[in-house]
C-alpha positions in Angstrom: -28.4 7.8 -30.8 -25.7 10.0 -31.3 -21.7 8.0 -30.7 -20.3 11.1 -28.3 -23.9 10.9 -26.4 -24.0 6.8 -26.2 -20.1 7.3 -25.0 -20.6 9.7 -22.3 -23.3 7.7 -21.3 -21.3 4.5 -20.8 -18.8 6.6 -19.3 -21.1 7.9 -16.4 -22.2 3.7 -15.7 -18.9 2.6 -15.4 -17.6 5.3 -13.4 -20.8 4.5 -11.4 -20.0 1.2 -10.7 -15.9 2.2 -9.8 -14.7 0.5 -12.8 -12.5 2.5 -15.2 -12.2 2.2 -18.7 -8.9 0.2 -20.4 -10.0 0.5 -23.9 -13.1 0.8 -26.5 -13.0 -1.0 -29.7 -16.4 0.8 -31.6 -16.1 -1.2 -34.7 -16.1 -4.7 -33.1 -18.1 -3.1 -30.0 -15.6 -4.3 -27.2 -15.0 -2.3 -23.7 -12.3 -3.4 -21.9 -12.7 -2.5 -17.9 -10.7 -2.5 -15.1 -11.4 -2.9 -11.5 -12.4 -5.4 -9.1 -14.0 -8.4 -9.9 -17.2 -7.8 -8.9 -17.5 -3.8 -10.1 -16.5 -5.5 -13.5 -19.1 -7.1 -13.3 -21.7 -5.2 -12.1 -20.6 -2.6 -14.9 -20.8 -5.0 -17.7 -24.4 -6.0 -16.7 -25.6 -2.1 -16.7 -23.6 -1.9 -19.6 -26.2 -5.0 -21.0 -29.2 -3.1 -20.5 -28.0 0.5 -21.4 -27.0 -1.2 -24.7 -30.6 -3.1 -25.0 -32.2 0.5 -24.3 -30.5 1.9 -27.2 
C-alpha cells in the first residue's frame, strides 16, 4: 500500500475516534495520540486492525 494512502487512512480513524495526532515516527512505526483516555484507546485498537488489514 501506498505510505500517503496508508497515512490518510490512519488520519480518517483517528480523527474518527476524536483523537488527534502528536507525532508519527514511520521508521520505528510509532503514533503518538492525544485525547481522552478512552478515544486513545479506542483509536489505537482500530489503529490494530487497520494495520493487520494492510
Amino acid at each position: 500500500m501506498d505510505e500517503t494512502i496508508f497515512l490518510n487512512m490512519i488520519k480518517t480513524t483517528v480523527e474518527k475516534h476524536g483523537c488527534t495526532i502528536v507525532d508519527i515516527d514511520m521508521e520505528n512505526h510509532v503514533l503518538n495520540l492525544d485525547g481522552p483516555d478512552e478515544s486513545v484507546a479506542n483509536c489505537a485498537r482500530a489503529i490494530a486492525e487497520l494495520v493487520g488489514e494492510a
